[in-house]
C-alpha positions in Angstrom: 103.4 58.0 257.5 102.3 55.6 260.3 100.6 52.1 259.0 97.4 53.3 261.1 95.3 56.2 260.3 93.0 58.4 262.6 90.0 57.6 260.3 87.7 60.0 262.6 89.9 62.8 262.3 88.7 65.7 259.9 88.3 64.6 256.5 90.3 67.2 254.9 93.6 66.2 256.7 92.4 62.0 255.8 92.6 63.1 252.2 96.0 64.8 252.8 97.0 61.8 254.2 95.8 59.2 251.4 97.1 61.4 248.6 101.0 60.9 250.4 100.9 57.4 249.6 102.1 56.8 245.7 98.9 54.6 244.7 98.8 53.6 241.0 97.1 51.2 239.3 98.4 47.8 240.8 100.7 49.3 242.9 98.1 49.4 245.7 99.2 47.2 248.4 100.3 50.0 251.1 97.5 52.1 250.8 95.2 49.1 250.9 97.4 47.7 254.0 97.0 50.8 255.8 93.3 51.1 255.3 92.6 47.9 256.3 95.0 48.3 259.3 93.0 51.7 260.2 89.4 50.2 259.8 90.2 47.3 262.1 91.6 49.8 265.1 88.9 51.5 264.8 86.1 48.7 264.7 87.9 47.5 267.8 87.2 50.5 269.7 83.7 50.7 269.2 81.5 50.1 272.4 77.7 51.0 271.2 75.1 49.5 269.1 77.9 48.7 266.3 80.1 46.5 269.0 80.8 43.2 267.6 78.5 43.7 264.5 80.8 45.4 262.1 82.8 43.1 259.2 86.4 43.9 258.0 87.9 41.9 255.4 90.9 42.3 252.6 91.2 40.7 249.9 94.1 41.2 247.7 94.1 45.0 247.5 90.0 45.2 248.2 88.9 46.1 251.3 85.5 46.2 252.6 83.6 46.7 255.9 80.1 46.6 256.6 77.7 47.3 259.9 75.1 44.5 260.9 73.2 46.8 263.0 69.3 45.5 261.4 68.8 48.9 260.2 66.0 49.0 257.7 68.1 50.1 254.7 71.3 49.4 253.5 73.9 52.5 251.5 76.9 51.5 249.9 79.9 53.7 250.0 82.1 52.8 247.1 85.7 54.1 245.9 88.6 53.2 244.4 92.4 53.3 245.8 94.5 53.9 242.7 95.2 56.6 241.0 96.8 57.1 237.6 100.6 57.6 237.4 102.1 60.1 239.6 103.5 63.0 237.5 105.7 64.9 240.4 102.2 65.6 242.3 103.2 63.7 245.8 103.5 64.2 248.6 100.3 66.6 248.9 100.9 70.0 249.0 98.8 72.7 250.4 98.2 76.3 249.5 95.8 79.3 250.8 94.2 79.7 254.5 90.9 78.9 255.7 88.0 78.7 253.4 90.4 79.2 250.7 92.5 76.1 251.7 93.2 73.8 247.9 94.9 70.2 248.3 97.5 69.7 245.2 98.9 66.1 244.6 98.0 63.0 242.5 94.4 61.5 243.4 93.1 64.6 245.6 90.2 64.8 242.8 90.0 61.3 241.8 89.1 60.6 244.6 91.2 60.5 246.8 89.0 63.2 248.3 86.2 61.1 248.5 88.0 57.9 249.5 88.5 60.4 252.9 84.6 61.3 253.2 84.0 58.0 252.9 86.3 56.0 255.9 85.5 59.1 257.7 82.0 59.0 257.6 81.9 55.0 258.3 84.1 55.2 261.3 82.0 58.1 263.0 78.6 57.0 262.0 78.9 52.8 261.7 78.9 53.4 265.8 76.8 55.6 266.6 72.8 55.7 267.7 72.0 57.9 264.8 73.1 56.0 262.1 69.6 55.9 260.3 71.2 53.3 257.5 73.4 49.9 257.5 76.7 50.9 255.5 78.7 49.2 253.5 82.1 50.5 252.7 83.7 49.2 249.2 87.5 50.4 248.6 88.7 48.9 245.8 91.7 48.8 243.0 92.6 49.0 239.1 89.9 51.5 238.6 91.7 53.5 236.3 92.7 50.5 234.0 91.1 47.9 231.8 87.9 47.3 232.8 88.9 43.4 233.2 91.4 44.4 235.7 88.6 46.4 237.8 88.4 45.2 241.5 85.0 46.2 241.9 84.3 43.9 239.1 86.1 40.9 240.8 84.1 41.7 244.2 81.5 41.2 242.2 82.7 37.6 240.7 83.9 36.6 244.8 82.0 38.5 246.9 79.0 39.3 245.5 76.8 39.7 249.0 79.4 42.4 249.7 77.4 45.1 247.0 74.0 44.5 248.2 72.1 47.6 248.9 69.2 49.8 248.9 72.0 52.6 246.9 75.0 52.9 246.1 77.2 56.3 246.6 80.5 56.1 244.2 83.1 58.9 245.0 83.8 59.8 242.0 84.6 63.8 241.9 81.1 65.9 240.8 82.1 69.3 242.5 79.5 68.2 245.1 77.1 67.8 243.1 74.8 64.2 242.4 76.1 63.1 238.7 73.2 60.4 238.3 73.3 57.2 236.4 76.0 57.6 233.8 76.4 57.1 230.3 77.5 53.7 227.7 80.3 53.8 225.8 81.8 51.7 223.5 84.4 51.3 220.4 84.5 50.3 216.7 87.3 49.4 215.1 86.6 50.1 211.4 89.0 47.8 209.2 89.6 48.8 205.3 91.4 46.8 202.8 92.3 48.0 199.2 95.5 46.9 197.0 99.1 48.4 196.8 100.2 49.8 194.2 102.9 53.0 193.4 101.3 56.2 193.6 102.4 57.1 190.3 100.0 54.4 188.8 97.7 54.8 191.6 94.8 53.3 189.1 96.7 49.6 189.4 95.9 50.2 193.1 93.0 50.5 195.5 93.3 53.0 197.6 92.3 51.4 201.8 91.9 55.2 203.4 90.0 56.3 200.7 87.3 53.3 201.6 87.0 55.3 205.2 85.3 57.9 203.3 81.6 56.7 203.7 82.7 56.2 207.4 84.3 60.0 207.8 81.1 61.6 206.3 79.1 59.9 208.4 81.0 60.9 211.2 80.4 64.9 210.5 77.1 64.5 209.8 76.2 62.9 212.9 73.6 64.3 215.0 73.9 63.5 218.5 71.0 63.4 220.1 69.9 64.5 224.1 67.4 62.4 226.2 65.6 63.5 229.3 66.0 60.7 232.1 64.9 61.8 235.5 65.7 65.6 234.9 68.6 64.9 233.6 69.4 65.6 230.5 72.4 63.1 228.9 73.9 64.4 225.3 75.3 61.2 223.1 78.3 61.5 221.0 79.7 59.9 218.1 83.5 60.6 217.3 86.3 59.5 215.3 88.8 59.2 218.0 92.1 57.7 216.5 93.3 55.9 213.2 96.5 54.4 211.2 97.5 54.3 207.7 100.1 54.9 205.2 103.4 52.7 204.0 105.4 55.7 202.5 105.3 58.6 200.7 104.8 57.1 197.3 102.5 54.4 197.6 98.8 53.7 197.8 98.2 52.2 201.3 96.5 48.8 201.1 95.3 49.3 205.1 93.8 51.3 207.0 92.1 51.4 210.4 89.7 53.7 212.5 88.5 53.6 215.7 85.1 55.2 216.8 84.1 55.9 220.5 80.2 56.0 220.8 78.5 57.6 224.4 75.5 56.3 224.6 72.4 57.2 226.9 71.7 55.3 229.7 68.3 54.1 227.9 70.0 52.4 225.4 71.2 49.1 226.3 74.8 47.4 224.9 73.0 45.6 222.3 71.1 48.8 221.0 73.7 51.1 221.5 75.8 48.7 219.1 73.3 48.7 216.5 72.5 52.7 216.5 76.6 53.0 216.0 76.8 50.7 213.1 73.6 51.8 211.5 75.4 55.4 211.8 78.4 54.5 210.7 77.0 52.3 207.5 78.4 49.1 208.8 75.5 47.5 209.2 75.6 44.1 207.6 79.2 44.4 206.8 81.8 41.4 208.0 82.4 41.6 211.6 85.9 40.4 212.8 86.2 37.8 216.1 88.2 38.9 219.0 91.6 38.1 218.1 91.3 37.5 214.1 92.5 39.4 210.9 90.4 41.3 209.0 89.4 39.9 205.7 92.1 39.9 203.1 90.2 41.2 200.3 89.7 45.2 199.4 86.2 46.1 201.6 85.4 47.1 204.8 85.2 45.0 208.4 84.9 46.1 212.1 85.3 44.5 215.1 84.4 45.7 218.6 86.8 46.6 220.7 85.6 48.0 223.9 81.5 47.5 225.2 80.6 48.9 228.9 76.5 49.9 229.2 75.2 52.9 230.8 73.5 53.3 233.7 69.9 54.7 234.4 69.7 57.4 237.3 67.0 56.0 239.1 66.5 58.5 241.8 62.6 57.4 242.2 63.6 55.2 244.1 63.4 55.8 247.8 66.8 55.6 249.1 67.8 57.5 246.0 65.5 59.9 246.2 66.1 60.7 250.0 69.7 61.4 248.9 68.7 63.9 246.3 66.8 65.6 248.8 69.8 65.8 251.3 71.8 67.6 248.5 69.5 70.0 248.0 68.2 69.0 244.7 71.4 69.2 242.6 71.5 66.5 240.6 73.0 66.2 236.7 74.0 63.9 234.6 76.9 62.0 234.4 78.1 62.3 231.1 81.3 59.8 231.8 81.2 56.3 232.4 81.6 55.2 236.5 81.3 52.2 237.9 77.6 53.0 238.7 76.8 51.2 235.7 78.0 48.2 237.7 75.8 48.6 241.0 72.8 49.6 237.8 73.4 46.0 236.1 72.9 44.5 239.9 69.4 46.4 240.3 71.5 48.5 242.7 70.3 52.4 242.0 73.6 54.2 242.3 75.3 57.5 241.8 78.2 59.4 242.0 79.0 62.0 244.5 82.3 63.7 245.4 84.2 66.6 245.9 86.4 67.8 243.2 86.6 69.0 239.5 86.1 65.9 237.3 88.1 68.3 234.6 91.4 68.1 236.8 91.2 65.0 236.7 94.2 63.0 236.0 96.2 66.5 235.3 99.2 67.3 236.9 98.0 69.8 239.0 95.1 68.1 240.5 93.5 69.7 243.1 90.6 70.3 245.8 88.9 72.8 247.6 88.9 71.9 250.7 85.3 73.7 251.6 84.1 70.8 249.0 85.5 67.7 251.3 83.6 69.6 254.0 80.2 70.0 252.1 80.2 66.5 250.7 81.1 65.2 254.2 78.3 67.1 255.8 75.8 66.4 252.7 76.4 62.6 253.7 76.4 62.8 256.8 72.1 64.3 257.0 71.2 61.7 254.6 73.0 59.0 256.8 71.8 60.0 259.7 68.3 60.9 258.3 65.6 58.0 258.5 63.5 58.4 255.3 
């Protein structure tokens, strides 16, 4: 692969092209070179209204460019570079003719895809008279890690001016469709402690898994509930997701552990999504356990929060938003995952996700994209871009 890419060609053979450079999490630095390398060819080249008013920085493995034409709003185009691990699914590999055309390889749904629509889209539009909107394009890293590894979130720390906008447009993979807002989730570690003792004389013993019992029931007799946002309709869900215990065969096990993912609606912020889990769960007003300490020693029950990241509304009344619906024809859902929209949501930023792909093939070995949909996103972008509302 050459270090420069022909960002205007079609978008389908730009996603054939990301997807042949290996890009897991921190192992970024060649796809970001070559993006960065490709955006700055072909900001030179422009010689209408754009000419000389068009940003291109890197920083680290983020890169971002942005038009300074005066336009009356401002849509930022948002997606990350890494992928998860490649599992033999590189180099890209093609199959069927014509409409019928499907990219296979690691990253073609997420989002590689719409990584393409995107650079495509700013380097045919960030020039041209009918550019109706000021863009700001925002690739970024370490999506598909720890949250405190997220690049997006260290734009925001160092480059905060960067995510400014009237909406933001992540290209996460939605089958075309706009997934708005998205939804809060967060983890509880439930701790119980009991006494050790031989299971033949399990009475000298207290028994820790059997203290996960309140906890369990409450689990299966959860009922989730569904909330209406903007026409879309977000379903929460509260699950048992993993847990640990047992020292051997014949004894009564003195710990225990289990861990509870909560997806929250987006009207639900951290601090109420927390207290509707723990009021669920029973946990209410038990001990809660600091970052990095033990549970208590004694036989009882403790949690400690493991993992917090708030929802994010929809907001398509606003204007910018709702222009966008428009352009897609209406089709709007909720996103029942959690994107980094909810990052753009916490800056006042409406935002939403829109992309071609399965979000179920996701991350799968056999990944892969009609092409038709890196067509139809590219074209539903391109109206509302080019549209003044």
């Amino acid at each position: 692969m050459t270090d420069v890419l022909d960002l205007t060609a079609d978008p389908i053979d730009l996603t054939r092209a990301l997807v042949d450079v290996p890009s897991p999490s921190r192992e970024e630095d060649r796809i970001a070179g070559i993006v960065h390398a490709s955006l700055v060819s072909t900001v030179d080249a422009f010689t209408g209204p754009a000419a000389g008013r068009v940003e291109v920085i890197r920083d680290g493995n983020r890169v971002l460019a942005r038009t300074n034409r005066g336009l009356p709003t401002r849509v930022v185009l948002a997606g990350h570079l890494d992928t998860v691990p490649v599992a033999d699914n590189v180099p890209c590999r093609v199959t069927g003719d014509g409409a019928e055309r499907v990219l296979h390889g690691c990253g073609a749904v997420d989002m590689k895809s719409g990584d393409a629509v995107f650079l495509h889209l700013f380097s045919t539009l960030a020039d041209s008279p009918a550019l109706a909107h000021d863009l700001t394009l925002v690739m970024y890293d370490c999506e598909e890690i720890e949250a405190t590894a997220n690049g997006l979130g260290f734009i925001e720390r160092t480059h905060r001016e960067w995510l400014a906008g009237d909406v933001a447009i992540l290209g996460e993979p939605t089958g075309g469709l706009i997934e708005a807002g998205c939804q809060g989730t967060l983890r509880i570690r439930v701790h119980a402690r009991g006494v050790r003792a031989h299971s033949a004389r399990s009475w000298l013993g207290d028994n820790a898994v059997h203290r996960l019992a309140p906890v369990l029931d409450a689990l299966s007799g959860y009922a989730a509930r569904s909330v209406d946002i903007d026409g879309c309709v977000y379903r929460e869900g509260l699950q048992a997701v993993r847990m640990s215990a047992g020292v051997a065969g014949n004894t009564v096990p003195d710990e225990a552990w289990l861990d509870v993912n909560f997806r929250s609606a987006p009207d639900r912020d951290a601090d109420a999504a927390l207290a509707h889990a723990l009021d669920a769960l029973g946990l209410s007003g038990l001990p809660r356990v600091p970052d990095g300490d033990e549970p208590p020693a004694g036989p009882g029950l403790s949690w400690e929060l493991t993992d917090l990241s708030p929802g994010a509304l929809p907001g398509l009344s606003a204007p910018a938003a709702a222009d966008l619906v428009k352009a897609a024809g209406g089709r709007v859902r909720a996103k029942y995952g959690w994107t980094d929209v909810s990052r753009f949501a916490a800056l006042g930023i409406p935002a939403v996700n829109l992309g071609p792909g399965d979000p179920g093939l996701a991350h799968t070995r056999d990944e892969h994209c009609p092409a038709d949909q890196i067509t139809e996103v590219a074209a539903t972008l391109r109206a509302y871009l080019t549209t003044t509302g």
